[in-house]
C-alpha positions as CSV (number, residue, x, y, z in Angstrom):
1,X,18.5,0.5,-14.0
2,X,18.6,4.5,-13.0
3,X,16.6,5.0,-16.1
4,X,14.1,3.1,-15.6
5,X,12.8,4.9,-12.4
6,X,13.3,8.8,-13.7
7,X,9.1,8.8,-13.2
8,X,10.1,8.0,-8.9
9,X,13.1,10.9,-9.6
10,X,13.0,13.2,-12.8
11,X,15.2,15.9,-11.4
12,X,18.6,14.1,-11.2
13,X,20.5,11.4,-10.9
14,X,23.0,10.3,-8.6
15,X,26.0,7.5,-8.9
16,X,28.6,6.0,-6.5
17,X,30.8,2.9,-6.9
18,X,33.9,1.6,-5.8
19,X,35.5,-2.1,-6.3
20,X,32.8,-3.7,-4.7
21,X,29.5,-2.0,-4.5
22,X,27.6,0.7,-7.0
23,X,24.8,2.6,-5.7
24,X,22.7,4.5,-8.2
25,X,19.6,6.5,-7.2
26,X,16.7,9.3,-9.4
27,X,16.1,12.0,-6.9
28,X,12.6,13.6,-6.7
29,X,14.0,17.2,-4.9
30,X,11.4,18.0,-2.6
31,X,13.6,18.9,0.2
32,X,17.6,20.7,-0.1
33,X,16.6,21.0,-3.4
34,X,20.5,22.8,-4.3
35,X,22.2,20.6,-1.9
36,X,20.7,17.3,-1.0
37,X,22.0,14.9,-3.8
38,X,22.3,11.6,-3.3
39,X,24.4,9.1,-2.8
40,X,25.6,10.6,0.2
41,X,28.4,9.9,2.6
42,X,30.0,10.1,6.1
43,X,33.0,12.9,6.6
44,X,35.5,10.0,5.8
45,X,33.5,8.7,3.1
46,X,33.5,5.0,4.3
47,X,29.7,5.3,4.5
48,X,27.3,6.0,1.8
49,X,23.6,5.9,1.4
50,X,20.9,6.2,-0.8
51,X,17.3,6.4,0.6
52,X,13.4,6.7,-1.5
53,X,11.2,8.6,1.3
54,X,11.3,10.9,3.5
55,X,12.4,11.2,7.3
56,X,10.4,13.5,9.0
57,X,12.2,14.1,12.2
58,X,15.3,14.6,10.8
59,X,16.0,18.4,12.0
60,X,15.5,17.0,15.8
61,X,18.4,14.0,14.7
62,X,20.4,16.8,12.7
63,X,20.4,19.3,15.7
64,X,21.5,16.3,18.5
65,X,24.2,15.0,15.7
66,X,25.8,18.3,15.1
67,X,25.8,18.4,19.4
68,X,27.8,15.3,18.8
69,X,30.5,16.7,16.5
70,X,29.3,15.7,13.5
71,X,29.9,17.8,10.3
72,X,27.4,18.2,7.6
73,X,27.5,19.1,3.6
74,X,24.2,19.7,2.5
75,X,21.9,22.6,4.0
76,X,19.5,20.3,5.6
77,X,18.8,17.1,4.0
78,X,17.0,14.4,5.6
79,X,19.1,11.9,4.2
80,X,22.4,13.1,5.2
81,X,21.7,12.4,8.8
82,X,21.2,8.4,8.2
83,X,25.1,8.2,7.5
84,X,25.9,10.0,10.6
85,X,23.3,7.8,12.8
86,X,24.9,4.9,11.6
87,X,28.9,6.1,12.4
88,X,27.0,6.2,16.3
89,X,24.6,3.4,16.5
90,X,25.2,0.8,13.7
91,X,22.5,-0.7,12.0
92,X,20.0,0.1,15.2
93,X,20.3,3.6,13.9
94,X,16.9,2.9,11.9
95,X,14.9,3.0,15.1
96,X,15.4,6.8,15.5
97,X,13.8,7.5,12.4
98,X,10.5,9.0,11.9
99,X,9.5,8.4,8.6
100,X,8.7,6.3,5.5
101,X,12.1,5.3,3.7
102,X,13.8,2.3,1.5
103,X,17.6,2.3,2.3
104,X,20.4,1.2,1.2
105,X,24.0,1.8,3.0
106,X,27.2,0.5,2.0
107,X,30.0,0.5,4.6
108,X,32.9,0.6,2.6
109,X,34.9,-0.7,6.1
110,X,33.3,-3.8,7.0
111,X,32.3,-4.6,3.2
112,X,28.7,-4.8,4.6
113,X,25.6,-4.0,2.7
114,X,22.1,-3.0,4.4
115,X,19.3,-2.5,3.0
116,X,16.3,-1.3,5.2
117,X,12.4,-1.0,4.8
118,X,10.2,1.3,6.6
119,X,8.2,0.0,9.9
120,X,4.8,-0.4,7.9
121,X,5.7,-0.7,4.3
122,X,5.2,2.8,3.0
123,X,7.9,2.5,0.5
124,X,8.9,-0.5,-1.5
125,X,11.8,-2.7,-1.6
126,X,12.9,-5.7,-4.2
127,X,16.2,-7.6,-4.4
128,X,17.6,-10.6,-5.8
129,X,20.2,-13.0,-6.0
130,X,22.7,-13.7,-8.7
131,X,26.4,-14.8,-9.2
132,X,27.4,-13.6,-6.2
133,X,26.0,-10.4,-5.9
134,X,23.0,-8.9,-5.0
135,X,20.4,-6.3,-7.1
136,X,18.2,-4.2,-5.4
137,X,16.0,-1.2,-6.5
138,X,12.7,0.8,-5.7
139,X,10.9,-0.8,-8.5
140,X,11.0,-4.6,-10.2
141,X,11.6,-3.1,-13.6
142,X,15.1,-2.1,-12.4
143,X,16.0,-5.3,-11.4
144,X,14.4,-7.1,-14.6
145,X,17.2,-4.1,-16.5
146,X,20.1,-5.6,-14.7
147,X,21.5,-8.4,-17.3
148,X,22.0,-11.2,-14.3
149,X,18.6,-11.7,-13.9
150,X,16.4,-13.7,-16.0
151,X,12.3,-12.6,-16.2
152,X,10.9,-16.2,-15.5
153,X,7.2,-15.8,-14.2
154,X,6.8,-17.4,-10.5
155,X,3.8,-19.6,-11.2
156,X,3.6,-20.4,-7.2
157,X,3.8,-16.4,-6.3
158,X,0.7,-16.0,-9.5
159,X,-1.3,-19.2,-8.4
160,X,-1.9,-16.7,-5.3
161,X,-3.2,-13.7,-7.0
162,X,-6.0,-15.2,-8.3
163,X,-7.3,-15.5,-4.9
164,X,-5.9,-12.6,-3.4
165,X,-5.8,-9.8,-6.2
166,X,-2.2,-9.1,-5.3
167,X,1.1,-10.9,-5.4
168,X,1.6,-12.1,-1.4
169,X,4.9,-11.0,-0.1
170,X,7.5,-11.7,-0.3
171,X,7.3,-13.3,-3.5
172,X,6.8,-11.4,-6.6
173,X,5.8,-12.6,-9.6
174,X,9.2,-13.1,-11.3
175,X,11.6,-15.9,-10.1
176,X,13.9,-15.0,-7.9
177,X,13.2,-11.3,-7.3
178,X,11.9,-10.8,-3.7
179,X,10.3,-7.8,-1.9
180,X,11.8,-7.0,1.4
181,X,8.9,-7.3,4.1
182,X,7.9,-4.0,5.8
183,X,10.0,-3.0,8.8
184,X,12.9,-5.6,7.6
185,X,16.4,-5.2,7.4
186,X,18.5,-7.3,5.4
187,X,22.8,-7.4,5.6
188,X,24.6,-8.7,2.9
189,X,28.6,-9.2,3.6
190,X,30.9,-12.4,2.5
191,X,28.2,-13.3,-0.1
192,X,25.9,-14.1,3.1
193,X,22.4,-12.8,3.4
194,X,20.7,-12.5,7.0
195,X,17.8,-10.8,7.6
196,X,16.1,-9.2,11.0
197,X,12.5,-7.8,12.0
198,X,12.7,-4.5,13.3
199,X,9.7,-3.5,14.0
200,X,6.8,-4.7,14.1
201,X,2.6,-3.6,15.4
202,X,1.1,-5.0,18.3
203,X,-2.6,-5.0,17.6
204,X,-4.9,-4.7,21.1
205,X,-3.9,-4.5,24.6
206,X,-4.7,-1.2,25.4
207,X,-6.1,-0.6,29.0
208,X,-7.2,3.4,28.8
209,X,-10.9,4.9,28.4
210,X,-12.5,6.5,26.0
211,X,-11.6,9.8,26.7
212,X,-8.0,9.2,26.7
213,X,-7.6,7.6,23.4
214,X,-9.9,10.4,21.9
215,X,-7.3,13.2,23.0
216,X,-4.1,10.9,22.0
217,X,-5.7,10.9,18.3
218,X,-6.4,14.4,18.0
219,X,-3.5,15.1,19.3
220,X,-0.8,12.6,17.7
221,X,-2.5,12.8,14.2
222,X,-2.2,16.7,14.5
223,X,1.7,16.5,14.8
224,X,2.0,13.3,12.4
225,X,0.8,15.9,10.1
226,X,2.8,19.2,11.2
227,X,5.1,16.5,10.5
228,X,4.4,15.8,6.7
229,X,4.0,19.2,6.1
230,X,8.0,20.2,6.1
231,X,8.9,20.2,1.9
232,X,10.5,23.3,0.0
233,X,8.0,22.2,-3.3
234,X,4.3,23.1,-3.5
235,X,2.2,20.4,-1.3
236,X,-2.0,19.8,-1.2
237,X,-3.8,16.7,-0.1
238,X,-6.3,13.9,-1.5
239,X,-9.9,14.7,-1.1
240,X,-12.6,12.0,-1.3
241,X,-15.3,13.3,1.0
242,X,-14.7,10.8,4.0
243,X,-13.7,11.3,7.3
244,X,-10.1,10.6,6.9
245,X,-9.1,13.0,4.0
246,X,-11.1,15.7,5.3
247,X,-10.0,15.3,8.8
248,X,-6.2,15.5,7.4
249,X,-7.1,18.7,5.1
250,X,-8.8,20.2,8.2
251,X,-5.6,19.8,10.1
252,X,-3.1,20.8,7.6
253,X,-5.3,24.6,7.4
254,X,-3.8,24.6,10.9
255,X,-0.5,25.0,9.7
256,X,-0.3,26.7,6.5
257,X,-1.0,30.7,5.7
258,X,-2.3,29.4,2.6
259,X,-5.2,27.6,1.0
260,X,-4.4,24.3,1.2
261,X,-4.7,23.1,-2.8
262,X,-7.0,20.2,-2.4
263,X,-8.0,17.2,-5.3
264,X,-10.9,15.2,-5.7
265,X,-11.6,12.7,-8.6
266,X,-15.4,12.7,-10.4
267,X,-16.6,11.0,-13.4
268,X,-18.5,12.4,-16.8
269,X,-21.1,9.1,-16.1
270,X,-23.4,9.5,-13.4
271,X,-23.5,7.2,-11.0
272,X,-25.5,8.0,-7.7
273,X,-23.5,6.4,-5.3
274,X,-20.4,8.0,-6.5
275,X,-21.8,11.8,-6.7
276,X,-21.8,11.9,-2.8
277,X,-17.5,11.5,-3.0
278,X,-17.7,15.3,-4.8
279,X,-20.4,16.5,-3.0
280,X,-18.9,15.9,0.5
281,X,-15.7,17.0,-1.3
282,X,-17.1,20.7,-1.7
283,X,-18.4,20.7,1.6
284,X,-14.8,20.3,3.5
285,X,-13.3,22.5,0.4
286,X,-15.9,25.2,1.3
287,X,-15.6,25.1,5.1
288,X,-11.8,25.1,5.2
289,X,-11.6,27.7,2.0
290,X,-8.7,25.3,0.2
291,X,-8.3,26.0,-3.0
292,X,-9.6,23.0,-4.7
293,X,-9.7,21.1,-7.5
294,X,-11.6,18.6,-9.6
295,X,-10.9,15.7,-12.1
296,X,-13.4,14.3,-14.0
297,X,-12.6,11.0,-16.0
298,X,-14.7,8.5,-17.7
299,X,-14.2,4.7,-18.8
300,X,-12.2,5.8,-21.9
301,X,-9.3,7.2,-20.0
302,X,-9.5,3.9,-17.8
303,X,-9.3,2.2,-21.2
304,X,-6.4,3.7,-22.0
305,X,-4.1,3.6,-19.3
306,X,-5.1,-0.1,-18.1
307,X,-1.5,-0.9,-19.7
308,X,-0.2,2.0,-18.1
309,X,-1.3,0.8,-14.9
310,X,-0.2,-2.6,-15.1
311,X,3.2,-1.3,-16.0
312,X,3.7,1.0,-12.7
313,X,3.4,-2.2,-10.7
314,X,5.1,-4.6,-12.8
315,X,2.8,-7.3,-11.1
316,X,-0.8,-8.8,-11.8
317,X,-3.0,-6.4,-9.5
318,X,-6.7,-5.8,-9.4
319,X,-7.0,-3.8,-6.6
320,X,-7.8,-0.1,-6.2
321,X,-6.2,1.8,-8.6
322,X,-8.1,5.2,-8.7
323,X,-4.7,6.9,-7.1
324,X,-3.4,6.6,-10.9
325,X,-5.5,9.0,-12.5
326,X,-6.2,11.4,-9.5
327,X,-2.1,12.0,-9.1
328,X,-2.4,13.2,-13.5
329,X,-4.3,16.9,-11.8
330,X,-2.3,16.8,-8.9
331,X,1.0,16.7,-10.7
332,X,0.3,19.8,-12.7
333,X,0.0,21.8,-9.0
334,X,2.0,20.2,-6.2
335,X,4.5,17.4,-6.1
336,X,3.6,16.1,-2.6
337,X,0.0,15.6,-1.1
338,X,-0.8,14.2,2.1
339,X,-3.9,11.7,2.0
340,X,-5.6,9.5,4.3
341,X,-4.8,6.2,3.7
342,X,-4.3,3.8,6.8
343,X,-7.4,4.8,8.8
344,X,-9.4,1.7,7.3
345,X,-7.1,-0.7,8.6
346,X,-6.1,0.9,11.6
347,X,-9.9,1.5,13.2
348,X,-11.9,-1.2,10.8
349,X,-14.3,-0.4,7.5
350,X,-13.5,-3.4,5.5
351,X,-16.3,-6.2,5.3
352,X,-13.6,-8.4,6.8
353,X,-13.5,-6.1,9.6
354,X,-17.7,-5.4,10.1
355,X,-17.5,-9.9,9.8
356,X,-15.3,-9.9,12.9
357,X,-17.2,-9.2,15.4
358,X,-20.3,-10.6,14.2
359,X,-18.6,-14.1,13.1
360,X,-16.9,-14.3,16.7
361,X,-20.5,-14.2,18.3
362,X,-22.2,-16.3,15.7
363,X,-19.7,-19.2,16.5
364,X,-20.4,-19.2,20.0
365,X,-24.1,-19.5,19.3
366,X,-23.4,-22.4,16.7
367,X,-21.5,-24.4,19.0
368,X,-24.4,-24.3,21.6
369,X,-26.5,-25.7,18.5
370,X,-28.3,-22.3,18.1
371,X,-27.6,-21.4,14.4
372,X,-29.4,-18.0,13.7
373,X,-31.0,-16.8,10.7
374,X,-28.5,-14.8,9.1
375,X,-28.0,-15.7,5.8
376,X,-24.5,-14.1,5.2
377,X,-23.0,-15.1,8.7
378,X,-24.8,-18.7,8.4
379,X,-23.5,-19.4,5.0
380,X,-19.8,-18.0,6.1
381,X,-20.0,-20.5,9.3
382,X,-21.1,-23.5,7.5
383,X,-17.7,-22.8,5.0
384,X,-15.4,-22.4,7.5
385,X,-17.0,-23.9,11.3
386,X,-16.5,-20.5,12.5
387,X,-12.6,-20.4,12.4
388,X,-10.6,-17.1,11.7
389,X,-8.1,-18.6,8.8
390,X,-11.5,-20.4,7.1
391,X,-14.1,-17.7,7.2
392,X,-11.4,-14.7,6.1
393,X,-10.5,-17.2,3.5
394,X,-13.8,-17.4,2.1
395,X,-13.8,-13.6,1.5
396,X,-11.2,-13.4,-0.8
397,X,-11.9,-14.3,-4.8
398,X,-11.2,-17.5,-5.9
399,X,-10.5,-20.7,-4.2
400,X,-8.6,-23.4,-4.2
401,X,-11.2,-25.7,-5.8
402,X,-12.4,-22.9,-8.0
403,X,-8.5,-22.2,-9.3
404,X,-8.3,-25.5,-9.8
405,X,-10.7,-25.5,-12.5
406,X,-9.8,-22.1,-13.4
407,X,-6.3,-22.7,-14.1
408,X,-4.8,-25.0,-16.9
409,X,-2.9,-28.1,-15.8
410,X,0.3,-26.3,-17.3
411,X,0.2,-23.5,-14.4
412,X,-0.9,-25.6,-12.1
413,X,2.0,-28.4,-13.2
414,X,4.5,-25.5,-12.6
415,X,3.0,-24.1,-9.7
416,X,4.3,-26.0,-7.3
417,X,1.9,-24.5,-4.9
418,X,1.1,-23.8,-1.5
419,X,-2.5,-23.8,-1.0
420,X,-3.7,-20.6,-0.7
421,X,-5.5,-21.7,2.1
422,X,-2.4,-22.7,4.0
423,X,-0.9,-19.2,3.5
424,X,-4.0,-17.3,5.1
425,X,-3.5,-20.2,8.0
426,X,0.4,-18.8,8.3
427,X,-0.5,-15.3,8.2
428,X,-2.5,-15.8,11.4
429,X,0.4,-17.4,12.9
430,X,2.3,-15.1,15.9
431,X,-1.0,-12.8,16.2
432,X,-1.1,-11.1,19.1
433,X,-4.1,-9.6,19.5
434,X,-7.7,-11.3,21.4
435,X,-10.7,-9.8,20.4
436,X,-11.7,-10.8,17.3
437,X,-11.8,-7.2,15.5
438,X,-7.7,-6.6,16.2
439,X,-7.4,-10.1,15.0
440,X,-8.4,-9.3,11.8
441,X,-6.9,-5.6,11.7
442,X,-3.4,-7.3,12.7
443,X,-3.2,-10.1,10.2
444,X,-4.3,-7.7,7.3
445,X,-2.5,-4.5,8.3
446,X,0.9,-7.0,8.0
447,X,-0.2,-8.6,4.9
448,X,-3.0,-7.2,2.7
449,X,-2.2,-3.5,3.8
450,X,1.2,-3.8,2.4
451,X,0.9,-5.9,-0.1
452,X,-2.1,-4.0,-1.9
453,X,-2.9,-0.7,-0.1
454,X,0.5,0.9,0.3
455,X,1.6,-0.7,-2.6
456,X,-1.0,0.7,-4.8
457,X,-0.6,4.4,-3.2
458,X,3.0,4.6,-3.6
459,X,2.9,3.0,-7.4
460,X,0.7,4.8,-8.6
461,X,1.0,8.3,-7.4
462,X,5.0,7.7,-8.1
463,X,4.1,6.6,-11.7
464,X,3.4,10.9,-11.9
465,X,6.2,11.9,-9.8
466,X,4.3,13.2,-6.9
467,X,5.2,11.9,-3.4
468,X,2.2,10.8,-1.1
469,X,2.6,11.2,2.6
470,X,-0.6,10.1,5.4
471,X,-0.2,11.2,8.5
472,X,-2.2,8.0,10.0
473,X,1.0,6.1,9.1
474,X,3.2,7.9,11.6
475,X,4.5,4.9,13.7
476,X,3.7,6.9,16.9
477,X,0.0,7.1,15.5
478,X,0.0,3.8,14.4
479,X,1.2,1.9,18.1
480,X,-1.5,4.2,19.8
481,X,-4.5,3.2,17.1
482,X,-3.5,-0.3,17.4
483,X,-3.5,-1.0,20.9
484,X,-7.4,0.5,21.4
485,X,-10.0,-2.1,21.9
486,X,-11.9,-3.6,19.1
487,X,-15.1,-2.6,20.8
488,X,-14.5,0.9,20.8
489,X,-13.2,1.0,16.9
490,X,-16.7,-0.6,15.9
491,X,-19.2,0.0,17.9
492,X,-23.1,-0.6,17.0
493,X,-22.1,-1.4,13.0
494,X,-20.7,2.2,13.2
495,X,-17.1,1.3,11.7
496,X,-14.2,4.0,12.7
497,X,-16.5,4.8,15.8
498,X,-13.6,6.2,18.1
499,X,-12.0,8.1,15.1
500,X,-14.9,9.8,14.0
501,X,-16.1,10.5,17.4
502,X,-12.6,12.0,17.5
503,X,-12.2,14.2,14.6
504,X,-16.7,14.9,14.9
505,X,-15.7,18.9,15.6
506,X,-13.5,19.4,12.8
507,X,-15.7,17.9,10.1
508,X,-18.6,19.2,7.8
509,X,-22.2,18.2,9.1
510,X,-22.8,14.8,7.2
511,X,-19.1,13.1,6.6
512,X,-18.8,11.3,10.1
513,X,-22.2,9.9,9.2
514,X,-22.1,8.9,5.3
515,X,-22.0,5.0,4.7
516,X,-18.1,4.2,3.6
517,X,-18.2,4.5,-0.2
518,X,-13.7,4.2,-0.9
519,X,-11.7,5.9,-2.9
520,X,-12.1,3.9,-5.4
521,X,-13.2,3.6,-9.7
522,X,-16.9,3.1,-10.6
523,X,-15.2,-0.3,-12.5
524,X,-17.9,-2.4,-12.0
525,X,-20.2,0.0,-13.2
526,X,-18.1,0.3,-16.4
527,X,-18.1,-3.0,-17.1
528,X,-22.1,-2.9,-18.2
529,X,-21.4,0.1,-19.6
530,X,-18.8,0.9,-21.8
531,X,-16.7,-2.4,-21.0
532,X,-18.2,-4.8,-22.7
533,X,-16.5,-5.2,-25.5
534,X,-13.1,-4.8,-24.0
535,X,-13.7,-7.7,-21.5
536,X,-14.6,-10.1,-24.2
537,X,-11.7,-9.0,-26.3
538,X,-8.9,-9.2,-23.4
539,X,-10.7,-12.6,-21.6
540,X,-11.2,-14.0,-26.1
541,X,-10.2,-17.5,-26.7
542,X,-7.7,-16.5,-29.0
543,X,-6.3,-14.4,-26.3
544,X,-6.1,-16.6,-23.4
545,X,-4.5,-19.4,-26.3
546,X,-1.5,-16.9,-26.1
547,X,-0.4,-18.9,-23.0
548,X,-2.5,-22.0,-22.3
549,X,-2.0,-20.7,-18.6
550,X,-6.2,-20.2,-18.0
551,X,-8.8,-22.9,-19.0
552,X,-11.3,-21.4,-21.5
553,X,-14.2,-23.1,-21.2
554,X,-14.1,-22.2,-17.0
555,X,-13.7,-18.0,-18.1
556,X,-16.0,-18.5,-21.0
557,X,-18.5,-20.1,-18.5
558,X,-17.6,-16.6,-16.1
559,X,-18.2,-14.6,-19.1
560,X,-21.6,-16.5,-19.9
561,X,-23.2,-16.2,-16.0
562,X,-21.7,-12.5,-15.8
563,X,-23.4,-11.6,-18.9
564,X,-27.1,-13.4,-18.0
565,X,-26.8,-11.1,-14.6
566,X,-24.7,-12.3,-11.9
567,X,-22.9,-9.1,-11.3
568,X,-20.8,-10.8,-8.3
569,X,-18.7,-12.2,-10.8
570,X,-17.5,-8.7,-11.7
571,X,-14.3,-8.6,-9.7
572,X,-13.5,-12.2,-10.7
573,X,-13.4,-10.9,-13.7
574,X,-11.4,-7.8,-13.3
575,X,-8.9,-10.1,-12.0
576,X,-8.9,-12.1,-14.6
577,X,-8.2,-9.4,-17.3
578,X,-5.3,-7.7,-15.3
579,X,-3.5,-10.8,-15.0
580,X,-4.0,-10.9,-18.9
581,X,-2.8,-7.5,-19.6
582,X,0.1,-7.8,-17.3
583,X,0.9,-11.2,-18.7
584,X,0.7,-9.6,-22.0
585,X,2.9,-7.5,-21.5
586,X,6.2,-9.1,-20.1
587,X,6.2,-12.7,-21.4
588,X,4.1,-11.9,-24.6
């Protein structure tokens, strides 16, 4: 199982087991490189840990621990001090850490296992179930090594992805493997499971001005990434030319009496709207003097690694995956960069987020019989009567109806679904937020966020051995972001208002301003041009025959409108080939 995550930890390995528990862990050494191996243990050794991640404020919980009469091995490992927390506090000993982390702890007294997930995600988690013992690991390829555990697909976990472009936690698309939900704890003892929430965001609320959550963000996001800065191996930061990498990167020159190495991603075919993400690049490289760097890829290398890809995950996914070929130049400089991921979610950019607002408004016009003339918000209304589950459902891929003609009466036979629409209804369930942007930003930032965004920025930079860190995600940053009024987040169809209005001084002329582009691969682009031919290959009748699982006449008819010029259908049909790649390759 160890093996099969030396790309998460290539330096060493680490193994402890007594009668009733083994613990096995790779170690990416970026911090007590000679003396931070893991597992590690209390001074009796009745504790023992192993923990993926980071705590960043573990030299304040090392300095108050050694106060208390604890003793220490290594130098100054962050992991060393979760064993100690737990001799004082018990399993509440997770709420004094400051950082992103999976953990598992095995006290060797009480014949307890925990196993722990970050407040918000950042790292993943998967377990399962099996003749009276439970398997757990960083990635579901260690778990699918462990010779309990059969590699059944879970059709009702797939019959999701279609719509969503991600496997919905906690499912995952193998039976019986589960991913533990972000800011979860789970305790197994006695063969019994329970689990607890931790932790969890409270979107809206908020009751200060302007000019109070201006200075809170300068100045928590400036110490969230002081924070991320303490590693003992070379560290830079993503680059894409938008306000939330380049207000990270100007922040980090704060600290460091170097250039900061900074990494940007181009490509050999010229696309307009994707020249502006190096251009703006160079700008912020220039003003801050990093020493920066470029990689330039074209839909060849996307070609090739597609497989690659599909295998970091080890789940259908046809979300952003631009992280994977970025993190190839980065590894060959640093082994940690700090990026900006979070910021969407937390302040608003997506079109979910711009619909909001807008949607909220429209509706109250509708029910007083005055339907307006917008074309997008009408249409939207008309599908959903104006209600938050409805309309957000509509903005996903496929639906219901459309998967039931899309999928073959075998998947949908073993299925045993949950409409899809009934799991967006559940996900609003408990919200606390009112106004109709944190509405939105809450239900995503607990679902989609962790589910796709985190989960493609840890796989995929990990897939190269290079940790990513984003200061946005610092819990203290995160509780301040999410409590700020929608109003001020999105404010006259400028998204990220209050941020950029925030971060303005420390920004190149032009990057607070520039229309959102994402960090994201020209794929849609590719597929007119250079494609083609790999689309009708992967999505060919003989192909999808493989598995019966897809109807062929509904992806031929895809194919057919796609290639007569309705370019919508483009990321229908990058979901569609994932699935068959990843399909490919674990049950074919």
């Amino acid at each position: 199982m160890a093996r099969t995550l030396v790309h998460r930890g290539p330096d060493e390995a680490g193994f402890h087991e007594d009668d009733q528990a083994s613990l096995g862990m790779r170690r990416l050494s970026i911090l007590d490189i000679e003396t931070g191996h893991q597992p590690i243990c209390n001074e009796d050794k009745t504790v023992w840990a192993v923990c993926n991640g980071e705590i960043y404020n573990f030299e304040t919980l090392r300095a108050d621990l050694l106060k208390r009469g604890h003793r220490f091995v290594t130098h100054h490992s962050d992991v060393e001090t979760i064993v100690h927390l737990y001799e004082d506090h018990g399993p509440a000993f997770v709420e004094k850490l400051n950082g992103m982390f999976a953990i598992a702890l095995w006290d060797a007294k009480t014949k307890a296992l925990l196993l722990i997930r970050d407040r918000l995600g950042v790292k993943p988690l998967f377990y399962a179930l099996s003749r009276g013992q439970i398997i757990f690991g960083s990635e579901i390829k260690a778990l699918l090594d462990h010779p309990a555990l059969k590699t059944d697909p879970c059709f009702a976990a797939l019959y999701h992805y279609f719509t969503l472009k991600n496997i919905p936690a906690p499912l995952t698309a193998f039976q019986g493997i589960y991913s533990l939900l972000p800011g979860e704890a789970l305790r197994y003892e006695g063969g019994r499971l329970t689990k607890t929430k931790w932790w969890t965001p409270r979107f809206g609320g908020g009751a200060h001005d302007e000019g109070y959550y201006k200075a809170e963000i300068s100045r928590l996001l400036e110490d969230a990434t002081r924070l991320r800065m303490r590693c003992d191996v070379p560290f830079g930061a993503y680059l894409s030319g938008g306000v939330d990498s380049s207000s990270i990167v100007a922040l980090m020159t704060r600290f460091s009496d170097r250039p900061v190495k900074t990494f940007s991603l181009g490509y050999q075919d010229q696309f307009q709207h994707k020249e502006c993400d190096l251009h703006f690049a160079r700008q912020v490289a220039k003003q801050y003097k990093t020493e920066h760097h470029e990689y330039v890829m074209s839909h060849k290398e996307l070609l090739q690694e597609i497989p690659a890809v599909i295998k970091s995950f080890d789940q259908p996914f046809s979300g952003t995956i631009s992280t994977f070929f970025l993190t190839k130049l980065i590894k060959k400089h640093v082994t940690v960069a700090l990026s900006g991921d979070g910021a969407d979610e937390l302040f608003g950019s997506y079109l979910s987020h711009r619909t909001a607002g807008p949607m909220s408004r429209y509706a109250q016009l509708a029910q007083q019989g005055r339907l307006g003339p917008e074309d997008f918000l009408r249409d939207l209304y008309l599908k959903s009567g104006g209600k938050e589950p409805a309309w957000r459902y509509h903005l996903y891929l496929f639906t219901d109806e459309e998967k039931a003609k899309l999928l073959s009466p075998r998947f949908l036979g073993q299925a045993d679904r949950t409409a899809t629409r009934e799991l967006i209804e559940t996900y609003f369930e408990g919200i606390h937020a009112t106004d109709p942007l944190n509405r939105i930003l809450e239900m995503e930032f607990k679902t989609q966020f962790p589910d796709q965004v985190l989960a493609f920025a840890d796989a995929l930079s990990m897939a190269h051995s290079v940790e990513i860190r984003s200061p946005f995600l610092d819990y203290r940053f995160v509780e301040l972001a999410a409590s700020i009024p929608g109003d001020m987040k999105i404010r006259d169809e400028v998204v990220k208002s209050i941020l950029k209005d925030a971060m303005r001084d420390l920004l190149p002329k032009g990057i607070a301003e520039r229309p959102k582009e994402g960090f994201v691969l020209p794929i849609f682009d590719w597929m007119t041009h250079g494609l083609e031919d790999y689309m009708a290959d992967i999505l060919s009748p003989a192909r999808l025959k493989g598995h019966g699982l897809l109807n062929q006449d509904a992806v031929t008819g895809l194919l057919s409108s796609y290639r007569a010029g309705n370019r919508t259908l483009a990321s229908r049909l990058w979901n569609l080939m994932m699935f068959q790649v990843w399909w490919e390759q674990y049950f074919q």
